[in-house]
N, C-alpha and C positions, 0 to 999 in steps of 0.2 A: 865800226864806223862811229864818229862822235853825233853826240843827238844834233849838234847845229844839221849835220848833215842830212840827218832823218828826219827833221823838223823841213829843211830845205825840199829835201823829194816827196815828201809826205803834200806838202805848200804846193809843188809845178802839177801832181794829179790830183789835186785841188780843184789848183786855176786851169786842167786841161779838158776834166768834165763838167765844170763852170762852161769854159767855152764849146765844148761841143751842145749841153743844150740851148745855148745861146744860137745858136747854129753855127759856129764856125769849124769850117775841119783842117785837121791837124794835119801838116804834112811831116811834120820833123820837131822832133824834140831833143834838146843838150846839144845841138847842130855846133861841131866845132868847124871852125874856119882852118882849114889846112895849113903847115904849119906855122902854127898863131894860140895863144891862147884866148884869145876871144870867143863866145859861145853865145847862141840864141838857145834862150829855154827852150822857146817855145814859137815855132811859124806855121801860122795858119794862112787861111783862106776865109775871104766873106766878102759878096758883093763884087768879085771881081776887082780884089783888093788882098792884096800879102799884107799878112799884116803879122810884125816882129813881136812878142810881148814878151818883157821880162818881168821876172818875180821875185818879188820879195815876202820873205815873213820872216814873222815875228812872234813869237807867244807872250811876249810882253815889251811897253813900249823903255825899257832897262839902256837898249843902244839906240832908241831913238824910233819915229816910223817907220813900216815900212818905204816910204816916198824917199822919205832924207837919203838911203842909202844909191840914189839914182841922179849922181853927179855930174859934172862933166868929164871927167874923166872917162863915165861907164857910157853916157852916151857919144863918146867919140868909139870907145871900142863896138856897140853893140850897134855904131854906123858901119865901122870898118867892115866887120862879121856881116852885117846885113848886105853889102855894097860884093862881099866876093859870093854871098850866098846866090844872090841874082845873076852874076855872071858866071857861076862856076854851072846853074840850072837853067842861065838862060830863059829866066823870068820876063816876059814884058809886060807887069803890073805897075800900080801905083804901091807905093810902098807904105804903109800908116805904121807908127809904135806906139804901141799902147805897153801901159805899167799895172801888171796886174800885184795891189798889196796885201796881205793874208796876214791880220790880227787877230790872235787867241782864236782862230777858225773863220775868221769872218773876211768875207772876199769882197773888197771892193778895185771896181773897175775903171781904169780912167783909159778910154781913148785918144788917142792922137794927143799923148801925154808931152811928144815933145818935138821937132822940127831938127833931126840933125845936123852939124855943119855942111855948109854947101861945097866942100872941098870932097863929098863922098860919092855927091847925083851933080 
């Protein structure tokens, strides 16, 4: 496997014991949306709230921050993916995405990082 990738997995159980002692709990992780390329890292639970987070890292900032790589682009797909995740599970929560970023080890957290298009709720 290339290191991007092992930097990549190494990064999602990171941010996924970050969030459980945060208290949130994990129900699914690398959740592919059926046939579709689109993937949630990472769906948790907290507060009576689904909450989608994707991840990035980085060991240095050479392709830019973590953040930068969280476009429109990715947030149309990581609506798509969340939008069939809720009807494939039959969720009735509120939905929040948070953008978890992982520089040289360091996890920072941003909540309700973004509002995605309203063609998906």
């Amino acid at each position: 496997m290339a290191w991007h990738n092992d930097l990549g997995k190494a990064g999602e159980q990171q941010a996924a014991d970050y969030l459980v002692r945060q208290g949130y709990t994990i129900l699914d992780r690398n959740w592919r949306a059926p046939h579709s390329r689109n993937e949630l890292d990472i769906v948790a639970t907290k507060d009576e709230c689904l909450v989608v987070v994707e991840v990035k890292t980085r060991s240095n900032t050479a392709y830019g921050l973590p953040f930068d790589a969280v476009d429109k682009r990715k947030i149309s797909s990581l609506a798509s993916a969340a939008n069939s995740y809720v009807c494939l599970k039959e969720i009735d929560l509120p939905v929040r995405f948070d953008i978890i970023g992982i520089l040289d080890g360091i996890v920072q957290h941003v909540e309700n990082a973004f509002v995605p298009p309203a063609k998906y709720y």
